[in-house]
C-alpha positions in Angstrom: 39.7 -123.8 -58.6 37.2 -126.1 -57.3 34.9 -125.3 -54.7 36.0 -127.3 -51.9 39.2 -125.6 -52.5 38.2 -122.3 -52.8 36.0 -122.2 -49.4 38.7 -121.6 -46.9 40.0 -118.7 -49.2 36.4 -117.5 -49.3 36.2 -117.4 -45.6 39.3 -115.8 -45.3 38.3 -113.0 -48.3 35.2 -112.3 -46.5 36.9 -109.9 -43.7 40.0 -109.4 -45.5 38.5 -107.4 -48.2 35.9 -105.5 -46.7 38.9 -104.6 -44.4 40.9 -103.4 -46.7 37.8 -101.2 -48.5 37.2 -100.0 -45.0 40.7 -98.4 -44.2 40.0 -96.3 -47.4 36.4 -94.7 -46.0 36.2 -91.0 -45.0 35.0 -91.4 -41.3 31.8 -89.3 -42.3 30.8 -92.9 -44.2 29.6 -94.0 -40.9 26.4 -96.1 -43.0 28.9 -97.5 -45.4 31.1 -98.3 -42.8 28.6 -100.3 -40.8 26.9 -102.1 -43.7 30.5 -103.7 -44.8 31.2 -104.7 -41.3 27.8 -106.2 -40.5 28.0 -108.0 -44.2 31.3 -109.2 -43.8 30.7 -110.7 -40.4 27.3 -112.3 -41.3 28.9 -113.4 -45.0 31.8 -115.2 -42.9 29.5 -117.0 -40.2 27.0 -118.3 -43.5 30.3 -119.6 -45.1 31.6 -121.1 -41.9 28.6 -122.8 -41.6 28.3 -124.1 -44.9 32.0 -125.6 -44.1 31.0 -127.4 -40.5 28.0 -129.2 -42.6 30.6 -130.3 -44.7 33.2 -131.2 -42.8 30.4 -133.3 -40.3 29.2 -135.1 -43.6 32.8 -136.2 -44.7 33.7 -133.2 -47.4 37.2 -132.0 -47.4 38.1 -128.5 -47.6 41.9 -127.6 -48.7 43.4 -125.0 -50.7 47.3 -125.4 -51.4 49.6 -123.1 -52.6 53.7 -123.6 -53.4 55.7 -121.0 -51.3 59.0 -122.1 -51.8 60.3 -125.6 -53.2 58.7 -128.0 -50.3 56.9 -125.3 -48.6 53.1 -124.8 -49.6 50.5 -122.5 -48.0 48.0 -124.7 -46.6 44.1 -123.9 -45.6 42.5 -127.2 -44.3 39.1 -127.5 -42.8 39.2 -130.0 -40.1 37.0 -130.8 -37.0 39.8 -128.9 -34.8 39.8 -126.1 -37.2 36.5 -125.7 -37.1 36.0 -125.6 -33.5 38.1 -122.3 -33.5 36.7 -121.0 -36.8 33.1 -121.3 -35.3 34.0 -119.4 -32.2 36.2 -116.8 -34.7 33.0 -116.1 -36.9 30.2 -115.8 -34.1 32.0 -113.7 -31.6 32.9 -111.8 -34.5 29.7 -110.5 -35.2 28.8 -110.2 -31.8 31.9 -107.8 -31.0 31.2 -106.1 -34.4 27.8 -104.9 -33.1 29.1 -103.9 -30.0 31.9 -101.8 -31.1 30.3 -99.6 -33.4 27.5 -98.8 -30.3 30.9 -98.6 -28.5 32.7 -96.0 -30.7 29.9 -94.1 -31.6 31.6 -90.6 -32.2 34.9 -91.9 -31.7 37.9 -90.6 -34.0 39.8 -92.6 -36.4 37.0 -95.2 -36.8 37.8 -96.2 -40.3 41.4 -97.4 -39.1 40.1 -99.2 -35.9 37.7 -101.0 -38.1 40.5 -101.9 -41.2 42.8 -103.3 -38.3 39.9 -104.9 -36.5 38.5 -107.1 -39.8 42.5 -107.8 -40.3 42.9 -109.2 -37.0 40.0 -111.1 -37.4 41.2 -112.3 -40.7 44.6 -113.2 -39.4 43.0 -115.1 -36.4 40.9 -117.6 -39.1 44.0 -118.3 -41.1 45.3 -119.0 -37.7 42.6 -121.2 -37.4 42.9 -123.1 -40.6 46.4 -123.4 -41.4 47.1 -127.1 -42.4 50.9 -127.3 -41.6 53.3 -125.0 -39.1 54.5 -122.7 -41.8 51.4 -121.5 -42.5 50.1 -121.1 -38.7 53.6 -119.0 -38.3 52.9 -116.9 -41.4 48.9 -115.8 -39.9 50.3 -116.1 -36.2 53.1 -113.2 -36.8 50.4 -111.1 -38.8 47.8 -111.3 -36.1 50.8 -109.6 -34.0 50.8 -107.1 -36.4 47.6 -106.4 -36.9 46.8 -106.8 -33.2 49.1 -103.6 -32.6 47.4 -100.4 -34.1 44.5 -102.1 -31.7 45.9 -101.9 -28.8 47.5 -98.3 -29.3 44.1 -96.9 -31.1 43.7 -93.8 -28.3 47.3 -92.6 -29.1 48.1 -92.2 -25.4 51.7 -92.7 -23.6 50.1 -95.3 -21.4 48.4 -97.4 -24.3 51.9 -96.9 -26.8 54.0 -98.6 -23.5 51.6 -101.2 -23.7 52.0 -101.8 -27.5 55.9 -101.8 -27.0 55.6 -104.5 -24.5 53.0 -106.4 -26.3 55.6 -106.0 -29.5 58.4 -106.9 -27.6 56.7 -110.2 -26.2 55.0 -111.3 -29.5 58.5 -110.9 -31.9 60.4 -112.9 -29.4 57.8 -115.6 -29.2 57.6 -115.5 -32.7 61.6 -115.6 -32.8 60.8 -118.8 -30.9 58.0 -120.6 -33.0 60.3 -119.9 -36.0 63.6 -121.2 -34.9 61.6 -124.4 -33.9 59.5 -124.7 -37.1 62.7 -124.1 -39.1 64.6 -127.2 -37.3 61.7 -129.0 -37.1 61.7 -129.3 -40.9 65.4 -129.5 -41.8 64.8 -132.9 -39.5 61.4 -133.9 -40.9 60.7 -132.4 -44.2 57.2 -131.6 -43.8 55.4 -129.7 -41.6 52.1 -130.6 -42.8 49.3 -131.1 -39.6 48.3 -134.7 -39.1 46.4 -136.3 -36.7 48.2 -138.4 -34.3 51.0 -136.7 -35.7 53.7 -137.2 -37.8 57.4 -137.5 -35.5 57.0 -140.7 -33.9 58.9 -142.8 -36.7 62.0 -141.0 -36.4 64.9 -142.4 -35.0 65.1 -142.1 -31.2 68.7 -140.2 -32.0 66.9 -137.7 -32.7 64.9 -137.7 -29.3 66.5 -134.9 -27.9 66.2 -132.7 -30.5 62.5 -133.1 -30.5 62.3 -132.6 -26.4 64.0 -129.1 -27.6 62.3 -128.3 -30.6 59.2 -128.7 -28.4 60.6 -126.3 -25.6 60.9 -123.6 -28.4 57.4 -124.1 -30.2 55.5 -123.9 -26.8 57.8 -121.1 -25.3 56.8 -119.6 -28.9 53.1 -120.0 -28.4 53.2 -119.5 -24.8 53.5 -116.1 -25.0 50.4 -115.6 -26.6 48.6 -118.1 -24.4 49.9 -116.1 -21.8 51.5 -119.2 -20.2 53.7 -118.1 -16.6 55.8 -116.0 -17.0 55.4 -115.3 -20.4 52.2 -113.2 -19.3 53.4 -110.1 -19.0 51.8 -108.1 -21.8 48.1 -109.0 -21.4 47.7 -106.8 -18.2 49.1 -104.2 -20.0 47.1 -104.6 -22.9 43.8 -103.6 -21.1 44.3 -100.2 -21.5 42.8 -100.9 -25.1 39.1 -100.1 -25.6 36.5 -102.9 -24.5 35.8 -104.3 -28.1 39.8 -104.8 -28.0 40.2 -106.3 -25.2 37.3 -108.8 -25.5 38.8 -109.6 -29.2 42.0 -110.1 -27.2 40.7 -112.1 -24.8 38.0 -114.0 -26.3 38.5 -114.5 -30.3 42.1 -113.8 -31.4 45.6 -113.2 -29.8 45.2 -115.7 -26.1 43.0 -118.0 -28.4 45.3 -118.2 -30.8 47.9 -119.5 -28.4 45.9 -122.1 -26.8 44.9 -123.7 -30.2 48.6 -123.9 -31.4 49.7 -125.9 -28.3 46.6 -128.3 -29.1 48.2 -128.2 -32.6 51.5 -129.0 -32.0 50.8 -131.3 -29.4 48.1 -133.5 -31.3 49.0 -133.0 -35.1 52.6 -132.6 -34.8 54.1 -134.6 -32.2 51.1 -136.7 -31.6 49.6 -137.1 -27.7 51.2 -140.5 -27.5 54.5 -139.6 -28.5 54.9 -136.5 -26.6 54.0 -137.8 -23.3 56.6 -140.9 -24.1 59.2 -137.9 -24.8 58.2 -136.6 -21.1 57.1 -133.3 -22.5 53.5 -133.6 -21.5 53.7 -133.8 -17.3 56.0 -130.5 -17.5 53.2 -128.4 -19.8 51.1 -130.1 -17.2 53.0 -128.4 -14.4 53.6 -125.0 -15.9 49.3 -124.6 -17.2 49.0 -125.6 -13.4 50.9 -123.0 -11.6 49.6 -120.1 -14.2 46.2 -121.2 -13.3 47.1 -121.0 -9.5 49.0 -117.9 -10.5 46.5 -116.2 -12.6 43.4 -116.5 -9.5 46.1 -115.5 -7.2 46.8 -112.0 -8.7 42.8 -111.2 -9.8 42.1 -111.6 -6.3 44.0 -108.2 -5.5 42.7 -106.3 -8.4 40.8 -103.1 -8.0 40.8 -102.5 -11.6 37.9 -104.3 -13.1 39.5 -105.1 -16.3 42.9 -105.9 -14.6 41.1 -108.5 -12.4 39.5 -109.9 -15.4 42.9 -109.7 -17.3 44.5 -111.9 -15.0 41.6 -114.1 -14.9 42.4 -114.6 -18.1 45.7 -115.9 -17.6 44.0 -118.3 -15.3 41.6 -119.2 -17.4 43.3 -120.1 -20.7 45.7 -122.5 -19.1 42.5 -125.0 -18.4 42.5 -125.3 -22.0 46.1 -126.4 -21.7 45.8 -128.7 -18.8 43.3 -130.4 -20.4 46.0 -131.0 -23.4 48.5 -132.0 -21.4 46.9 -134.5 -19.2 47.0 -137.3 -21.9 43.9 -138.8 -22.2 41.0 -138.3 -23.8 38.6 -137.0 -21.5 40.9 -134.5 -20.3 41.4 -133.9 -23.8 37.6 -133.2 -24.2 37.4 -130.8 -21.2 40.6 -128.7 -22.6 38.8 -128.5 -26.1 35.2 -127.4 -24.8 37.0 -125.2 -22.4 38.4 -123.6 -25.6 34.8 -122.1 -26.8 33.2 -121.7 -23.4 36.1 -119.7 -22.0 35.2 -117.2 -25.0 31.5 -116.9 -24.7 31.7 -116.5 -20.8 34.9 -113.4 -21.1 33.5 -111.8 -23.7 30.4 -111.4 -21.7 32.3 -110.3 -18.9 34.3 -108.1 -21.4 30.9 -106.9 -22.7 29.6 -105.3 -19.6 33.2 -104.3 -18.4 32.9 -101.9 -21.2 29.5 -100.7 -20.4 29.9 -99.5 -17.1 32.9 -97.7 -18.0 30.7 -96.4 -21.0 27.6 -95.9 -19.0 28.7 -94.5 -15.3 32.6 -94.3 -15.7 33.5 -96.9 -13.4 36.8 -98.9 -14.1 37.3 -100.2 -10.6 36.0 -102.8 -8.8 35.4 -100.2 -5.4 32.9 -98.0 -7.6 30.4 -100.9 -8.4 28.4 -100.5 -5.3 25.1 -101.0 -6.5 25.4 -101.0 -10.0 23.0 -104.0 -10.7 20.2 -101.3 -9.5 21.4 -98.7 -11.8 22.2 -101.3 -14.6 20.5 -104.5 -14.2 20.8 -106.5 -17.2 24.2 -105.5 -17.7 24.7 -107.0 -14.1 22.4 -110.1 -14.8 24.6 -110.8 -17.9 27.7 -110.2 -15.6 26.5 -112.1 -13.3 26.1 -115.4 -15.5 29.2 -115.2 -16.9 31.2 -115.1 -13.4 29.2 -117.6 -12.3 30.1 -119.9 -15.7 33.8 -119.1 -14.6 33.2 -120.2 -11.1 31.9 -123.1 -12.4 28.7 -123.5 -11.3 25.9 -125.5 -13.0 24.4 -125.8 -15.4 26.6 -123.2 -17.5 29.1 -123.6 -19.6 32.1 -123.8 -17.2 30.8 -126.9 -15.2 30.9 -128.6 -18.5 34.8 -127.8 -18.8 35.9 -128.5 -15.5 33.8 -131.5 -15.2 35.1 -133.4 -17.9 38.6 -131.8 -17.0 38.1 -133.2 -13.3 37.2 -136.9 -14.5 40.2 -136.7 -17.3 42.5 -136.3 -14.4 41.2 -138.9 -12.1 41.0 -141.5 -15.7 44.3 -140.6 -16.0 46.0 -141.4 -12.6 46.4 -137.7 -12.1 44.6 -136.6 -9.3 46.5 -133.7 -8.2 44.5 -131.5 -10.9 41.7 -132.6 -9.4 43.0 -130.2 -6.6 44.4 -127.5 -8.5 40.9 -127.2 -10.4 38.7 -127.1 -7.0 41.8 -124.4 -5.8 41.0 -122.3 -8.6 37.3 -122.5 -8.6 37.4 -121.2 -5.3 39.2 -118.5 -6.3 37.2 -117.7 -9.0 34.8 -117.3 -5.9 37.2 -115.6 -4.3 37.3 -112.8 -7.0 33.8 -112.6 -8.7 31.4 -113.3 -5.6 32.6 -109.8 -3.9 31.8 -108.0 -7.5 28.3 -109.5 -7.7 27.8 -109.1 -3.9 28.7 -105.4 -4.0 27.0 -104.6 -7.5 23.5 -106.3 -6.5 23.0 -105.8 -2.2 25.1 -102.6 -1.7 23.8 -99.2 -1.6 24.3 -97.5 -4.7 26.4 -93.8 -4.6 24.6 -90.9 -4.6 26.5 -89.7 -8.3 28.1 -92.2 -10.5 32.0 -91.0 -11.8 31.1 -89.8 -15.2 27.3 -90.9 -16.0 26.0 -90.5 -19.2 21.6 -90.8 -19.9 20.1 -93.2 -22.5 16.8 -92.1 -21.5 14.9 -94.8 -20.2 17.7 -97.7 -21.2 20.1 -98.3 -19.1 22.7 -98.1 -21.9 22.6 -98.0 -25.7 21.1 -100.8 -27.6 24.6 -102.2 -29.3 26.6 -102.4 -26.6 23.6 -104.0 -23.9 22.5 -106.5 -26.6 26.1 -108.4 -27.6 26.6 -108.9 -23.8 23.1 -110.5 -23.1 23.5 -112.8 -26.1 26.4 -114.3 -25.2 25.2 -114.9 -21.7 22.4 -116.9 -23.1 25.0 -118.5 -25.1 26.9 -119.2 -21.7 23.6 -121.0 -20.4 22.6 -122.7 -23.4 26.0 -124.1 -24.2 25.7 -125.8 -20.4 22.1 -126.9 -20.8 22.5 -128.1 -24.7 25.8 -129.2 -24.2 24.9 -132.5 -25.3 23.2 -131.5 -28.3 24.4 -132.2 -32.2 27.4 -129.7 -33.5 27.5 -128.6 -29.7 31.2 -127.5 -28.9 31.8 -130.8 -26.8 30.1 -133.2 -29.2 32.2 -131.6 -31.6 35.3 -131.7 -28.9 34.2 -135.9 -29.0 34.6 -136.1 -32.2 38.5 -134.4 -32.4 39.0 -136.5 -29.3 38.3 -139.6 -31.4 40.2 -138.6 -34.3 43.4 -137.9 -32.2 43.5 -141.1 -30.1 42.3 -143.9 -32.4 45.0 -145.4 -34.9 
């Protein structure tokens, strides 16, 4: 096997298997244990970036394996790949660091690490699938591996909220699969292309398409936590923080947003969808759940809840921005892709460290918290703003180009739904940093634990303030060479020039 394609299986191997040793370690081999995690993570992020200098320079990466006659397994490295294998492999190592600070003394640490590197795993092939049978195959196995996560502590509350996450992700996999089947008995491929590969058929089979299409996003909507398929990710935060910020930020949300960019670019092609009419309804539907999304955070005492529901929010700019055809818009929805994950891990980050720190889960304890805990609050603090909005972080740059794709494309009632939601956003961060930073502070914190004179432990205070510089570089830089939206140009390009 040739190098070029062996790289994606490399990339994939470098979690899987130190994964799979992991699950196998007595959890007294707490050094061996954090050496394989650390090495796979860094040993991914080098190969990842050997592949994005390759890919930029023309190279192409594919491994191809028969499955069944006409059905291969397909690992391509492609500029839309890549965007989601970059984000994959850095916030990988970041959450990597931060949950080993984070379940320091925890039980069971050897499986939550196994499951953790599988997840991770699953989320790349995910990421570098080359045709729809292949996405399915690493999109069921992320549900799978995504499970044991999400029900680590063992309690009643956190099994209900694996049942419903279960129950959502098989029938939206029921979905995706009944659509990818019919999809190929009309087609015979399945293979990713850019511009897409339906608009030759006859226009008999128009309405077929229109359905097919109904199934693969109500499939993927689910994950992407599209209204009202959202019902599981608010239950899901009773996971641990590294969980929920793999959740949120790297894996299972992500995952769904990048197959509705896939099956709307490389399978039905923009063009062709939007002269199906498909495009104005997904449109319509990302709008309300962003609407939706703000709507419910705003009445969250629960600090992950709120943040939970910001997500749903969130995630749906990335598929407004696919929706509106055109390719600013098109930019906006890509970028927003990476910058949504730097900015809720960070929030995700410190989340975890004031329930770590001083016990508080709820948005009514954090009265002067920034005193008690200021860099966790500065990093907080940056990241709410970057969802806000505001310049010059990373979530101007999103809704900025999101805003103009709107008005380019005749469609300026997003224009509306976007300012709506940033204000919002307002609406639901500004008391938090408000309270945390002018507030008195309690006289005794819930449940506060001393790290002398740090204000928490190293790993879990470091991962947070590196991704809110990331969150401010990736604002200020953003115009810089292999910068998320000069990459998000170049996929732009790809997609709408014949």
């Amino acid at each position: 096997m040739s190098w070029a394609a062996g790289l994606p299986l490399l990339v994939l191997a470098s979690s899987l298997l130190p994964g799979l040793v992991i699950f196998f370690l007595p959890e007294e081999r707490v050094a061996t244990r954090t050496a394989l995690n650390l090495a796979g993570a860094i040993l991914k992020l080098v190969l990842v970036g050997v592949m994005v200098w390759g890919v930029f320079h023309g190279h192409h990466y594919e491994t191809r394996l028969p499955l069944l006659p006409g059905l291969d397994l397909l690992l391509r490295a492609d500029p839309l790949s890549i965007l989601f294998v970059v984000l994959s492999s850095i916030l990988w190592l970041v959450t990597t660091v931060y949950a080993i600070g984070y379940l320091e003394g925890s039980p069971n640490r050897s499986r939550f690490f196994g499951f953790f590197s599988l997840c991770v795993t699953a989320t790349v092939g995910v990421a570098l699938a080359g045709n729809l049978i292949t996405f399915l195959l690493f999109y069921e196995l992320l549900t799978l591996v995504t499970y044991p996560l999400i029900v680590h502590r063992g309690t009643e509350v956190a099994r209900r909220a694996g049942r419903i996450y279960l129950t959502y992700s098989v029938a939206g996999g029921a979905l995706l699969l009944l659509g990818t089947v019919w999809l190929h008995t009309l087609t015979g491929t399945l293979d990713f292309t850019a511009r897409g590969f339906l608009s030759g058929l006859d226009e008999t089979h128009h309405t077929a398409l229109i359905v097919i299409f109904i199934l693969l996003i109500g499939g993927l909507g689910v994950k992407a936590a599209l209204v009202p398929l959202h019902g599981w990710l608010p239950q899901a935060m009773v996971a641990s923080a590294p969980v929920s910020a793999l959740l949120h930020a790297v894996a299972v949300v992500k995952a769904g947003a990048f197959g509705i960019a896939r099956v709307v670019y490389d399978v039905y092609g923009i063009q062709f969808a939007a002269t199906l009419g498909v495009t104005l309804p997904l449109a319509i539907v990302a709008a309300v759940t962003i609407i939706y999304g703000s709507m419910r955070a705003l009445f969250q005492d629960d600090l992950k809840r709120r943040l939970a529901f910001s997500t749903v929010s969130q995630i749906s700019y990335i598929v407004l921005g696919i929706a509106v055809v055109g390719p600013i818009a098109t930019i906006g929805g890509l970028v927003h892709l990476v910058h949504q994950g730097v900015m809720k891990i960070t929030l995700f980050f410190c989340a975890g460290n004031l329930a770590e720190t001083l016990g508080i889960h709820k948005v009514s304890e954090m009265n002067g918290v920034g005193r008690r805990m200021p860099w966790t609050m500065a990093a907080f603090t940056i990241g709410a703003f970057g969802m806000i909005g505001l310049p010059p972080l990373a979530g101007f740059i999103s809704k900025w180009y999101l805003g103009l794709g709107a008005l380019d494309g005749g469609q300026a009632w997003v224009v509306f739904i976007l300012a709506g939601s940033s204000l919002l956003n307002a609406g639901y961060f500004l008391p938090i940093l408000y309270a945390a930073w002018f507030k008195a502070p309690p006289d005794n914190w819930p449940a506060e634990r001393s790290f002398g004179r740090r204000e928490t432990a190293w790993a879990l205070l470091a991962p947070p303030l590196v991704t809110a510089f990331l969150t401010l570089a990736l604002g200020l830089l953003a115009s810089a060479p292999f910068s998320p939206l000069q990459w998000a140009h170049l996929i732009t390009r790809l997609e709408y020039t014949p």
